[in-house]
Each structure stands twice: as structure tokens, then as C-alpha cells.
PAZAPA-4460 file (N, C-alpha, C; in steps of 0.05 Angstrom, whole numbers, plus 32768, in hexadecimal, padded with zeros to 4 digits):
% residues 66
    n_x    n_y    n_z   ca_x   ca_y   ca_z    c_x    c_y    c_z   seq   type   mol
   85B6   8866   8167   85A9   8873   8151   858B   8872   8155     1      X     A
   857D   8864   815B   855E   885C   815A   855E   886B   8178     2      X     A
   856B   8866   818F   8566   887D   81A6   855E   889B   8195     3      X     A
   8576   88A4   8184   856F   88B9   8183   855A   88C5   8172     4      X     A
   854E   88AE   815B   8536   88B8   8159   851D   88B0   8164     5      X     A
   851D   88AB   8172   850E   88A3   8188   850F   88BD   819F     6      X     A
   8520   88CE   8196   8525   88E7   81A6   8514   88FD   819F     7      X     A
   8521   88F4   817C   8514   8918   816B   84F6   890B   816D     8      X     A
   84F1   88EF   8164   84D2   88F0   8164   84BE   88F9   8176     9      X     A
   84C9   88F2   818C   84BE   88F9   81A4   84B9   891C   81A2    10      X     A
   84D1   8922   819F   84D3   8947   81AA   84C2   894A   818F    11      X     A
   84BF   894C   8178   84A8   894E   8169   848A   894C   8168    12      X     A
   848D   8937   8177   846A   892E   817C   8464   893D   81A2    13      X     A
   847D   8946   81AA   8475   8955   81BD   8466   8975   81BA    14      X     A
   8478   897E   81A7   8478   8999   8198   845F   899F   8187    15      X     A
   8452   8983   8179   8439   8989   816D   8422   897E   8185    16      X     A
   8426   8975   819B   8410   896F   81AF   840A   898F   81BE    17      X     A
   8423   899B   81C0   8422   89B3   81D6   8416   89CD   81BE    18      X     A
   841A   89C8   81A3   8416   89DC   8190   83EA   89D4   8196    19      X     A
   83E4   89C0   818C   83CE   89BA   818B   83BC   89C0   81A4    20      X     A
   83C7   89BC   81B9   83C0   89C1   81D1   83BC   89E7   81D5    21      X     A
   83CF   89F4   81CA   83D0   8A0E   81DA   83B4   8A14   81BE    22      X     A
   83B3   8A0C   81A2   83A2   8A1C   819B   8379   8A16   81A1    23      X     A
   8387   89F4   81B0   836D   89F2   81B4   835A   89F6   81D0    24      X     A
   8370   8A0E   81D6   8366   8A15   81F3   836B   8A37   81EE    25      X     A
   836C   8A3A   81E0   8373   8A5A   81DA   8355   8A67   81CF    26      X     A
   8352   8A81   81D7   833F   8A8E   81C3   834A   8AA3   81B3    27      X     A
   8342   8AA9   819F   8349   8AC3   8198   833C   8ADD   818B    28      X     A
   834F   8AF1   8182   833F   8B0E   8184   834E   8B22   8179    29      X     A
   8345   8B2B   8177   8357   8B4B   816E   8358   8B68   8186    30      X     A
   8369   8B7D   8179   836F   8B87   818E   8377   8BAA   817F    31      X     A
   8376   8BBE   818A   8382   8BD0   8182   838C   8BEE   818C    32      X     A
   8399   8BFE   818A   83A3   8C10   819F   83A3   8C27   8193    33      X     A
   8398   8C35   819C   839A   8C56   8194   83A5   8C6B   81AD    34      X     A
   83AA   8C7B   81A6   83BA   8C96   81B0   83A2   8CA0   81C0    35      X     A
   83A5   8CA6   81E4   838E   8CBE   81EB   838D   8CD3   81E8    36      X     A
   837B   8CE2   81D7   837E   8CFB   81D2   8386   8D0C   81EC    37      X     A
   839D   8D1F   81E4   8398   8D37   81FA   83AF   8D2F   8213    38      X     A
   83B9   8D0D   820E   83CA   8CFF   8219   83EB   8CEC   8214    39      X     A
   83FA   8CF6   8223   8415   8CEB   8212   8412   8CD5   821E    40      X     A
   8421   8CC6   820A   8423   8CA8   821B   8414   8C95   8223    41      X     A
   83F5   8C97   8225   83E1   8C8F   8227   83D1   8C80   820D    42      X     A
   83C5   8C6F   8213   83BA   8C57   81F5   83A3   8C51   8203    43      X     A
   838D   8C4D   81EE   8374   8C3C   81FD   837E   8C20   81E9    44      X     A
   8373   8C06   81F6   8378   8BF2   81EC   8358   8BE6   81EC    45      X     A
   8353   8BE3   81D1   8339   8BD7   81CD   833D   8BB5   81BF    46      X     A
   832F   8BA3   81CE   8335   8B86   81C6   8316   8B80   81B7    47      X     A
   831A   8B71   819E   8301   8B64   81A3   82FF   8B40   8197    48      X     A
   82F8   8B37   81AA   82F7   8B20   81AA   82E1   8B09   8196    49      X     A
   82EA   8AFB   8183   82DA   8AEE   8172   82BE   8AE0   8184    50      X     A
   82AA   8AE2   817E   8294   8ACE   8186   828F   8AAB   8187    51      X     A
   8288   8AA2   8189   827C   8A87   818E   829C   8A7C   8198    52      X     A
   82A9   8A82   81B0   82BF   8A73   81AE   82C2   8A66   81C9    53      X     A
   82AA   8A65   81DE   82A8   8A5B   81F6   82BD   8A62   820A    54      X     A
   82BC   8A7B   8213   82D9   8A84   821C   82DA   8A75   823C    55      X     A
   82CC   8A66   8249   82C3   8A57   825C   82D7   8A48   8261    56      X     A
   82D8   8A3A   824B   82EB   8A27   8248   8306   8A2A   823E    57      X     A
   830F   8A47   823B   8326   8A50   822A   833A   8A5B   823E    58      X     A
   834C   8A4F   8240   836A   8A58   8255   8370   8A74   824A    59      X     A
   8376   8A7B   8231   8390   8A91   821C   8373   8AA4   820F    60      X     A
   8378   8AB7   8210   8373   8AC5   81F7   8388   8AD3   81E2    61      X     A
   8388   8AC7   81CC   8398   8ACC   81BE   8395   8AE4   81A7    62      X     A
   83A2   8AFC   81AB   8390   8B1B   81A2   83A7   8B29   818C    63      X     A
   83A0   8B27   8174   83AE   8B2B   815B   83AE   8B50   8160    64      X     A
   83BF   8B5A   8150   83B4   8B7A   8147   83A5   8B81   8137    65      X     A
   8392   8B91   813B   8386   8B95   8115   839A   8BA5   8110    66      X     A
***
């Protein structure tokens, strides 16, 4: 019995180390897609990325839709 919570605790405090981790290495941004005129099938994709977020140091960009 104590093995096994000794199991879930673990897998929990694993799950909030790797949650904490990905956001504190992530940046993020927005993003959005329109139609090329005159073109089927075709999208321009425009991103724009929040300021002061040291992207130097940032693995992820993390890019919402407007």
C-alpha cells in the first residue's frame, strides 16, 4: 500500500516538474492566417511574438490564434 503511493506521488510531482519546466522555457505569441488573394489554397501566416521575453534563452515558442 505505501509502495503505491509512493508511486502516484512520485508520478504527480513528476507531472508538475515537467508542466513548470515546459512553461518556463517557452515563449509566447500570437499568430494568424489569411487567404492569398487571387490564390487557392494558399495562406500568409503572420506571427507576432510578445516583447521582453528573452527569446535567447527560450527552447518553444508557444503561438495562440487571434
Amino acid at each position: 500500500m505505501a509502495y503505491g503511493i509512493c508511486v502516484v506521488i512520485g508520478m504527480v510531482a513528476g507531472i508538475l516538474i515537467g508542466i513548470v519546466g515546459f512553461y518556463a522555457k517557452a515563449a509566447y505569441g500570437y499568430f494568424k492566417i489569411e487567404p492569398v488573394p487571387d490564390e487557392e489554397d494558399l495562406y500568409t501566416v503572420n506571427m507576432r511574438i510578445l516583447p521582453d521575453q528573452n527569446l535567447k534563452k527560450r527552447t518553444r515558442i508557444v503561438l495562440t490564434r487571434e
